[in-house]
N, C-alpha and C positions, 0 to 999 in steps of 0.2 A: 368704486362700488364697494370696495373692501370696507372704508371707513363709515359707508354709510350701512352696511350690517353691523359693523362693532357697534356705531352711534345707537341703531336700534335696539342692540341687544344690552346697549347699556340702559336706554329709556325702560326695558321692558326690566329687566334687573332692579331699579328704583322703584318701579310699578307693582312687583312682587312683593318689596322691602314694605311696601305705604300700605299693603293689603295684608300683608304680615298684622303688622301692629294695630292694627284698625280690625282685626278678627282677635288677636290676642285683649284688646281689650272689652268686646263685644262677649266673647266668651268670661273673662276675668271676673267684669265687675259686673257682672248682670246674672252670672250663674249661681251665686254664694258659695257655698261649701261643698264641690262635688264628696271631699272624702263621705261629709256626713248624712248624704243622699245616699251613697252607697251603701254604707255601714247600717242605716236605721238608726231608730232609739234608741238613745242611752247607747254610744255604743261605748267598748273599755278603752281608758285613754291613752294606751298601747297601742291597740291597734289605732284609734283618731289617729294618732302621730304617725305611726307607719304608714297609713292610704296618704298621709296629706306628703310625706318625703314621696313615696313611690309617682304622686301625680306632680309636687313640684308646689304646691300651693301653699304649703308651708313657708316659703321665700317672701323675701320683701318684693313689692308688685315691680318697680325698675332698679334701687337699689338701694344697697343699709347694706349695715353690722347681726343685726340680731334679726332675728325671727321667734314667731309664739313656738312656746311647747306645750303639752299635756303634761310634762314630769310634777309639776306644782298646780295646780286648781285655780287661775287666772278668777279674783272676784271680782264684779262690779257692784260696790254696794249702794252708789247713785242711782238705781234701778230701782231703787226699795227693795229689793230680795238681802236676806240675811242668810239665807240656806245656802250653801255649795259643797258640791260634794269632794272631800275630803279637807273640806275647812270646819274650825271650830271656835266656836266665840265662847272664851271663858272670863265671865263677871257682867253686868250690866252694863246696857246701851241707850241709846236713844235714835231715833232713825229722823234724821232731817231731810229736805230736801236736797244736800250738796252730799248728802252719803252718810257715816256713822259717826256717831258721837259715844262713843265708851266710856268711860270713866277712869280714871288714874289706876294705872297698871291694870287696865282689863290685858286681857291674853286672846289673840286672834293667832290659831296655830294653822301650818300648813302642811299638810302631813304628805307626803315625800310615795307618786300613784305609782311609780314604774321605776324601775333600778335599769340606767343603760348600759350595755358593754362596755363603752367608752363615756365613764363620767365627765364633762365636761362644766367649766363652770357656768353659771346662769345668772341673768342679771333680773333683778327683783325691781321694780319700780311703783314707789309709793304714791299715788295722786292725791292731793288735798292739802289743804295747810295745814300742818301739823310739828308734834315732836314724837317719835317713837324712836323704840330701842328694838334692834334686831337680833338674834342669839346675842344678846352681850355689847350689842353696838349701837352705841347712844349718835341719833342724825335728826338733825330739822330740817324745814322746810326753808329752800334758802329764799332772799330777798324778792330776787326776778323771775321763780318761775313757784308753781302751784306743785310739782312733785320731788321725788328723792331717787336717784339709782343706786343701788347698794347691789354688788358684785356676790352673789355666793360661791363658796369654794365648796368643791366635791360632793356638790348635790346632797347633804344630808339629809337623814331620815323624817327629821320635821324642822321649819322653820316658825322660829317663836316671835311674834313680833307684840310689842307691849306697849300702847296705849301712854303716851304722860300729857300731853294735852292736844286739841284741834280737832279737824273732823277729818275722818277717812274718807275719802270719795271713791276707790277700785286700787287693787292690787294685780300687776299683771308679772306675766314672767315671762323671759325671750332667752334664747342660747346662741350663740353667735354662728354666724354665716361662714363660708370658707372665702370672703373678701368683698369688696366694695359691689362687688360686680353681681354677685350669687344672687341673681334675680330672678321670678318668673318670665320675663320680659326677656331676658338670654335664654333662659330655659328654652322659651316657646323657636328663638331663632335657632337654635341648635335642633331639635328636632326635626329642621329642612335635611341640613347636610353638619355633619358633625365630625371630625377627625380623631383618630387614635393611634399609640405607637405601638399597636399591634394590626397582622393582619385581619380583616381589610383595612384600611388606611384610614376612609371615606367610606363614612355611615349617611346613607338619604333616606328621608323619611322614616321616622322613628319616632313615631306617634306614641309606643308606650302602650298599655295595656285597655280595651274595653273594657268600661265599669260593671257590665253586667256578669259576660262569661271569662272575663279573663282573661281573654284573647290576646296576643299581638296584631295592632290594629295593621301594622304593614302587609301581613301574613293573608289577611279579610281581604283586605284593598288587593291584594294580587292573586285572592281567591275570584274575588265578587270582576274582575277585570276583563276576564275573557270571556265571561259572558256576556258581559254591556260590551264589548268592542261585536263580540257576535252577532248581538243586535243591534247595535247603530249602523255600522258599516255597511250591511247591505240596507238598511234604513235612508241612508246618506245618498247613496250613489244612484239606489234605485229611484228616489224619487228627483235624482237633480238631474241623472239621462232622463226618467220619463217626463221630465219637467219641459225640457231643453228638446228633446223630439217632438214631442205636440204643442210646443207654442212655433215651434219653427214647423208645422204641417197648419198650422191656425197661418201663418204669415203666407207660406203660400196659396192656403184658397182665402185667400181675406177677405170679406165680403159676402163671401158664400156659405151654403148652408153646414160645411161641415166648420168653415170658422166658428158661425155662432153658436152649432151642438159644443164643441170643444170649448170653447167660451161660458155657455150653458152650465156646464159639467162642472168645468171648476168653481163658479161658483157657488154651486151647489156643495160642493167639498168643502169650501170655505165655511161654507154658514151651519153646517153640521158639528156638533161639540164633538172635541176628541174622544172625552168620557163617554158621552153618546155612544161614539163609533166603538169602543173597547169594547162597553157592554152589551150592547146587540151583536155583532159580530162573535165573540165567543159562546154567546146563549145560543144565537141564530147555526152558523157555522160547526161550532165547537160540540157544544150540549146536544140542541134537537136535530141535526143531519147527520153527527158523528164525525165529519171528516175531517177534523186535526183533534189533538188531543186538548182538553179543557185546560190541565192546569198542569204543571211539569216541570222539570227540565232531565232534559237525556238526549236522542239522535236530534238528525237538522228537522225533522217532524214538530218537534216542538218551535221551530222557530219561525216556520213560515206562516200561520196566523198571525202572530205579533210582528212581521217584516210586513205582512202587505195591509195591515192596519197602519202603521208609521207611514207606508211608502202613499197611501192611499189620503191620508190626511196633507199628508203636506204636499201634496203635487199640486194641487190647484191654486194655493197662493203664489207657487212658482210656476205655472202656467202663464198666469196674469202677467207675474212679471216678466217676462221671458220675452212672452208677446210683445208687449210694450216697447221693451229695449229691440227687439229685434224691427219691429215697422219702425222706428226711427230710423235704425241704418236702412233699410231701405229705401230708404229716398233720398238715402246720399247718390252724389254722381259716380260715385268710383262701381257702385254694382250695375248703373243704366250704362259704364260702360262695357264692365265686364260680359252684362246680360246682350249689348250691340255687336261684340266682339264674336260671338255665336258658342261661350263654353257652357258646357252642361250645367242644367239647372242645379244639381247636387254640388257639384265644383262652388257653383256661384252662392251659395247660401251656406255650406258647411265649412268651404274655405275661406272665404273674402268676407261674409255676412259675419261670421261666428268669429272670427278672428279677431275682429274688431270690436266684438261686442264682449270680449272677455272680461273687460275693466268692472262692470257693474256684474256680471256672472261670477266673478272671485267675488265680488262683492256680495252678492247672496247667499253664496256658499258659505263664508265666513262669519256669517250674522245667525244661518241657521244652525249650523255645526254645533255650537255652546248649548244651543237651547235644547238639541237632541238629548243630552245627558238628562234634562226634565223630563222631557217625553219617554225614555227607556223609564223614569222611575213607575210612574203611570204605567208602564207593560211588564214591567218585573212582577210589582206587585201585583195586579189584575193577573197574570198568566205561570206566577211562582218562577219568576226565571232568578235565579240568586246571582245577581248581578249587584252592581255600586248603589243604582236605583232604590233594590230590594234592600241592601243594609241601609242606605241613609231611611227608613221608613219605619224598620226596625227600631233603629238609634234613636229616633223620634220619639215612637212610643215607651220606648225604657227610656230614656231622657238620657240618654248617654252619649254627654256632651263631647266627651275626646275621639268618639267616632265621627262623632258633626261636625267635630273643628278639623279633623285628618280632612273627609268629605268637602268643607266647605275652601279650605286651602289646596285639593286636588281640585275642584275646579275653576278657585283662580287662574291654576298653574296653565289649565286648561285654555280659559277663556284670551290670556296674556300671548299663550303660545301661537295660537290660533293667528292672531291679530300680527303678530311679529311673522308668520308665513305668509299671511295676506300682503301686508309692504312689500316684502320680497318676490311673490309672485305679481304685485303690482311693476315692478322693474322688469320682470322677465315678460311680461305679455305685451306691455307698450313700453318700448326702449327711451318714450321723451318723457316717463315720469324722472327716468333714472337721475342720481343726482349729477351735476355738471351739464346738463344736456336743455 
């Protein structure tokens, strides 16, 4: 038993790692530039560099030597633009399709936007076939490749770079990484669990800062917590007993009229939209009778509209189910014996019926458990409960992706977790799934 939790907990381990990367790159390459969502127009290329170090984006995406900086004014003059801001074209040009054409000793200068604490050197990289001279440094275009690296030392206050034949295609400029590895793609897996030689040891979740108010996203996440566990949990239970009591009083009158009212019901539960049920329910209930508060959060008064709307939606598809699984067991032999044997009908359906039906009862419990996190965002929002729900909704509408990426990585962890108790409690309910058996 022991090796068949490690094996699991190592499948589920792997499972995180593949949802890791597959969310790291979802967010990556399809976001663009969080800093310069943040920052707006034009923003100053001090702070560009600062938001892109603080969020990590500034790195190579899995790994390299260098990374962009702001300190030099990166052109692309294959774009057709000749304008950039803190560049200067001194003498006549011609603008081709593959980039510029200058003329013999034209002057394209690069004037030097931010002074760092720690100057470091910068590597300048010339694209296009060409010959130029750099402060003083005479490099062509070598045979096998289209551009030039030329290393600057201590970031001077302008770089002179001068024109003696070819076309310019983009000048860019990078400053070097702290190693092969200084990726965003580490970045993102350190921010699970991270170590240090101070204490705490063992840093988890460390999501870094929301783009909008500046928060620590960890800080949010263990705000927004206890109120979504406030709400699910009795969300959860309430409707998997009320679920599990009336399909097993549906079993016992089967046939009869209170089977088919109960049967009736949840149907009807089924086929009503959640949203439906949010917004009547709070207009109906809330608004025009007065009797729970409309929109809130403070004592348990705020929570029991939004618990018996959750509790109230989902019982009927687990009614059906329930039922279901339960008239199959019985017309197994083991309860016509139990039921011959003369023990009480409660004995006979709560202990021997239920027992046996737990396989597929873990089973619904575990499928709906994940999806309850959606359904709290839906009651957060509608009833102001500041819960996980209510920030990812929030995070949404600001587009503030490092709160959707925490969000979206808390309920893998979720959904993973879930699934690895399920196995487990699959071994504890029937001893012949267990392995060796």
């Amino acid at each position: 038993m022991l090796r068949y939790i490690v094996r699991r907990i190592a499948y589920s381990l792997l499972i995180i790692a593949g949802i890791m990367i597959l969310t790291f790159l979802l967010f990556r390459l399809s976001a663009g530039d969080p800093a310069a969502t943040v920052l707006g127009k034009n923003p100053a290329p001090a702070e560009l560099e600062a938001m892109r170090e603080e969020l990590g984006t500034d790195k190579p995406l899995f790994f390299g030597l260098w990374k962009p900086t702001e300190i030099y004014t990166s052109a692309d003059f294959s774009s057709g633009h000749t304008t950039f801001p803190g560049v200067r074209i001194e003498g006549k040009y011609e603008t081709v399709p593959q980039g510029l054409r200058p003329e013999y000793d034209s002057k394209i200068i690069f004037r030097r936007n931010f002074e760092r604490s720690n100057p470091e050197d910068v590597l300048m990289t010339v694209h296009g076939v060409c010959m130029v001279e750099i402060n003083g440094r005479f490099c062509k275009t070598p045979h096998h490749t289209d551009r030039i690296q030329i290393p600057i030392k201590g970031q001077p206050a302008e770089i002179i770079l001068k024109m003696k034949d070819g076309t310019l295609g983009a000048v860019t400029f990078q400053r070097p990484t702290k190693g092969w590895y200084d990726s965003q793609l580490v970045s993102s897996l350190t921010e699970i669990v991270s170590f240090r030689k101070e204490f705490p040891y063992v840093s988890f979740f460390n999501f870094g800062k929301t783009l909008q108010t500046r928060e620590p996203i960890r800080t949010k996440l263990w705000k927004g917590m206890f109120p979504s566990l406030m709400l699910m949990i009795p969300v959860f239970f309430g409707e998997l007993i009320l679920g599990i009591l009336l399909a097993m009083l549906a079993c016992v009158y089967r046939g009869r009229w209170q089977d088919q009212l109960i049967l009736c019901l949840s149907v009807a539960g089924m086929s009503i939209s959640y949203l439906a049920l949010i917004i009547f329910g709070q207009w109906f209930l809330a608004y025009y009778l007065n009797w729970f508060p409309v929109w809130g959060w403070g004592d348990i008064r705020y929570l029991l509209l939004p618990v018996a709307i959750g509790i109230l939606s989902g019982t009927g598809g687990g009614v059906r189910f329930y039922r279901t699984v339960f008239l199959d067991e019985m017309n197994r032999e083991y309860l016509r014996t139990a039921t011959a044997k003369g023990l009480p009908p409660v004995k006979v359906y709560f202990k021997h019926l239920f027992k046996n039906a737990l396989i597929p009862v873990i089973t619904r419990a575990s499928t709906v458990l994940p999806f309850l996190f959606t359904g709290s965002l839906l009651l957060e929002t509608f009833f102001g409960i500041p819960g996980l729900g209510y920030e990812g909704v929030n995070a949404l509408n600001d587009a503030d992706l490092q709160m959707l990426k925490a969000l979206v990585i808390l309920s893998a962890f979720l959904f993973v977790g879930i699934n690895l108790l399920t196995d487990l409690a699959y071994a504890w309910a029937d001893p012949r799934v267990r392995p060796g058996r």
